[in-house]
N, C-alpha and C positions, 0 to 999 in steps of 0.2 A: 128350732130349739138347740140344735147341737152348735148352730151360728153364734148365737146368742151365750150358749156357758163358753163358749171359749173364748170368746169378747169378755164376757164376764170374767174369766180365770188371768187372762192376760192382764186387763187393770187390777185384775188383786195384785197380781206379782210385780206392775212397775210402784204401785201404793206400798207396799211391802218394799220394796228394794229402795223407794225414797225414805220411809221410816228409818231402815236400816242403815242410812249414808247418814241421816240427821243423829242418830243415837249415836253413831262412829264418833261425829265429829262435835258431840256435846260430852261423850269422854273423852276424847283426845283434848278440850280444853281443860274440862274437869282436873285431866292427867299433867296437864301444863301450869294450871293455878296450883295445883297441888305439890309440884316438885318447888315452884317457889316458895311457897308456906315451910318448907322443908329445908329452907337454907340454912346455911350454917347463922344461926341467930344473932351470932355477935357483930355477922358482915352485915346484917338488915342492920340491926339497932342501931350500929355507929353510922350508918348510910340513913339512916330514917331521922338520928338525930344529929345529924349535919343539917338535914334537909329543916327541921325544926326550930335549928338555928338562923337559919334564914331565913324562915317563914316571918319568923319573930323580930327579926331584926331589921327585913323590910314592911313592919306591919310599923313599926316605930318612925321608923325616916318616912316613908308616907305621910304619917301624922303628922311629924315637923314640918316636911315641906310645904303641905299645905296649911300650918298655920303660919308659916314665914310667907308665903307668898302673898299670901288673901291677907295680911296686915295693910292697918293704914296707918299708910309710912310718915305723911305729914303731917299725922299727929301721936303719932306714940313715941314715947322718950327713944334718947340714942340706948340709952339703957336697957330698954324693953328691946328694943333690935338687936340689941348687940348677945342678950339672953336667949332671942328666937335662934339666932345665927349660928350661936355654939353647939345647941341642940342640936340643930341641921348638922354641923359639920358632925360632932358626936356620932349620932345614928349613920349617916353616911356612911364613917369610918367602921362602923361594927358588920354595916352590910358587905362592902368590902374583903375584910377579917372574916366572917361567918361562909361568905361563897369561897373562898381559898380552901376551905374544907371539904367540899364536896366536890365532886367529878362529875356532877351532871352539865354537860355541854349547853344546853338551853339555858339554865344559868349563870354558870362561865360570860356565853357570850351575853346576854342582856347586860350583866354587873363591867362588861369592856366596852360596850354601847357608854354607856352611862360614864366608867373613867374616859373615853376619848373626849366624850362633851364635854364633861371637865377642863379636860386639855385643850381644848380647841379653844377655851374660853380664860385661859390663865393669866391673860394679859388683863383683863378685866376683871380679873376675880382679885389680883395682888392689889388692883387700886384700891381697893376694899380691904386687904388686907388678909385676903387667902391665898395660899400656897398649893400648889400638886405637886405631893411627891411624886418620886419615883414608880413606886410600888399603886399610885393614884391614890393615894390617901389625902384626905385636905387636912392643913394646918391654920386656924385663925388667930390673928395676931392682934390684940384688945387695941392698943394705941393707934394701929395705922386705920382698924374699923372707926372706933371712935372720930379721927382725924378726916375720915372720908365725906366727900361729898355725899349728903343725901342723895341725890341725882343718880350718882352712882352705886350705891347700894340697891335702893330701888329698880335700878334696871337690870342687876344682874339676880335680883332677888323675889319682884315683885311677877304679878301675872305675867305668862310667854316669857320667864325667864329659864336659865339653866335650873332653878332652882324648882320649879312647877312642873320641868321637863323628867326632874329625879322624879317629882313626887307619882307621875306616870308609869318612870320605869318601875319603880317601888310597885304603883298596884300591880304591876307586870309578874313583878317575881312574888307575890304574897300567892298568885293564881299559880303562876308553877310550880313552886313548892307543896300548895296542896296538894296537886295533882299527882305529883311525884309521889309524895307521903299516902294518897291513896292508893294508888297503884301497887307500892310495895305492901299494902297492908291487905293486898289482894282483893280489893273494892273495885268495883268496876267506877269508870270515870263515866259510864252512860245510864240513863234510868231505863226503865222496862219499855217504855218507848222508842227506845235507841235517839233520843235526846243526851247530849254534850250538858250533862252537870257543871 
């Protein structure tokens, strides 16, 4: 008997010392979500709504690029291309514009993934009739599009083009951005399964 309570007493007390490490460390997160809810709110918002700005502005150039790419080139006017293309560059340029605002590095570098492709492709993009800036902004110039080889259009525009490869990075950053935006909004990014939402 006396064997048996102290076996007994001993697994109370390491059962008890593990409760007690678990309760530590679900306040010390607690203490952790809670000092961020605590920020100064004007640094959340304007960090929350950078991040907004690009959620939204790669949820758009997604849309272009996948309706410029999945076009059928040999039969839709130079006119209806030359309308997909502008969109395309349009959104492009806002996603661009919209990550300059935010300091999150994971989108920084996805939106400089995306300008170097650009760049890598400028030689082929100006027979069409686009431009990279400096700053990787595209520029579309109506007469030299126009003047283009279909051939040409199409390959820098059509499936496995630069243009299908944006609409990728795009769902890339529509994912980060939420992510970001839940996290500061002190959401967890995993459900009660410890499953990646």
């Amino acid at each position: 008997r006396s064997y048996i309570s102290q076996v007994s007493d001993d697994s109370d007390s390491e059962t008890s010392s593990k409760t007690n490490s678990d309760t530590a460390f679900r306040n010390m997160v607690s203490e952790k979500m809670e000092s961020i809810r605590k920020m100064e709110p004007t640094v959340v918002d304007e960090s929350t709504k950078a991040l907004s700005g690009v959620k939204s502005a790669a949820k758009k150039l997604e849309t272009a690029a996948q309706e410029l790419s999945g076009m059928d080139f040999d039969n839709s006017s130079r006119e209806d291309l030359y309308k997909a293309a502008k969109q395309f560059v349009s959104s492009y340029n806002s996603v661009v514009t919209s990550a300059s605002k935010t300091d999150d590095a994971s989108i920084g570098q996805s939106v400089q993934w995306m300008k170097e492709s650009m760049k890598s492709n400028e030689k082929q993009l100006e027979k069409i009739g686009i431009t990279v800036g400096k700053d990787g902004a595209l520029a579309l110039d109506e007469k030299k599009f126009m003047a283009a080889n279909l051939s040409d259009i199409q390959g820098q525009m059509g499936s496995c083009s630069v243009v299908s490869g944006a609409a990728q990075r795009a769902t890339g950053l529509v994912n980060l951005a939420a992510n970001q935006i839940s996290f500061k909004s002190g959401s967890s990014l995993y459900s009660s399964n410890g499953v990646y939402k």
